[in-house]
N, C-alpha and C positions, 0 to 999 in steps of 0.2 A: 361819816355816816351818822344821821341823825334823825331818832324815831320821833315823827307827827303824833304826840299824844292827843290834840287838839281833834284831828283826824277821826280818830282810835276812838275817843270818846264822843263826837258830835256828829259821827257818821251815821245815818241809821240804814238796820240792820238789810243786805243788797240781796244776799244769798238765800235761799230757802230752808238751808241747815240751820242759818241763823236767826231767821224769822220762826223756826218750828220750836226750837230752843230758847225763844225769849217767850212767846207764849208759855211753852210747858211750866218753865222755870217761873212766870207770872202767875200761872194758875196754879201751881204746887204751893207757893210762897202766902198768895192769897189767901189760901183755906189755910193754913198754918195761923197766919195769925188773926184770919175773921174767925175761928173755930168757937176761942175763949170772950167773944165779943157777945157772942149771940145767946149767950145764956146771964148777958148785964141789963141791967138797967137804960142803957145806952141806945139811943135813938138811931135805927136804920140807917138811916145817910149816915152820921156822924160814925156811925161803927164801917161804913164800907172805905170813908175815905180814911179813915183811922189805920184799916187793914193794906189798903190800898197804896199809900205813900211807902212803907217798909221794901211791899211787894215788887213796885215796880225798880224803886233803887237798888235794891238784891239782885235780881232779875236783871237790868241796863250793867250793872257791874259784875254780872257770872261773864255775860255777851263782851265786856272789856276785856274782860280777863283772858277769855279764849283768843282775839284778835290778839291783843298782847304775847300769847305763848306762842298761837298756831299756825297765824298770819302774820307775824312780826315785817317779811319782805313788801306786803302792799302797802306799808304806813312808813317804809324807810327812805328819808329822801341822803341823798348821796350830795354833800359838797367836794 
């Protein structure tokens, strides 16, 4: 038995729990760290994707993590 992390990780997301889930988790993540942006110096774009790169890799690895714990038998191939 041997887990597809390749899978796991480059699958995007199929189900609607997990589509509803990477959004929230993206837009809770988002405002977390564009909060302390918005009151810098720091030029609009450059503060969104500043906020935005954290966001989205948090968020793509909450969504691994679940598949990893909760789905572990869709990503197991069987030698």
């Amino acid at each position: 038995m041997k887990v597809d992390l390749a899978k796991i990780f480059l699958t995007p997301p199929r189900r609607l729990f997990e589509r509803v889930v990477l959004f929230i988790m993206l837009a809770i993540c988002f405002s977390i760290f564009f909060r302390p942006l918005q009151f810098t110096s720091v030029p609009p774009v450059e503060a969104v994707l500043t906020a935005f790169m954290p966001a989205v890799s948090i968020s793509w690895g909450w969504i691994v993590l679940m598949r990893f714990v909760f789905q572990k038998t869709d990503y197991v191939t069987i030698k």
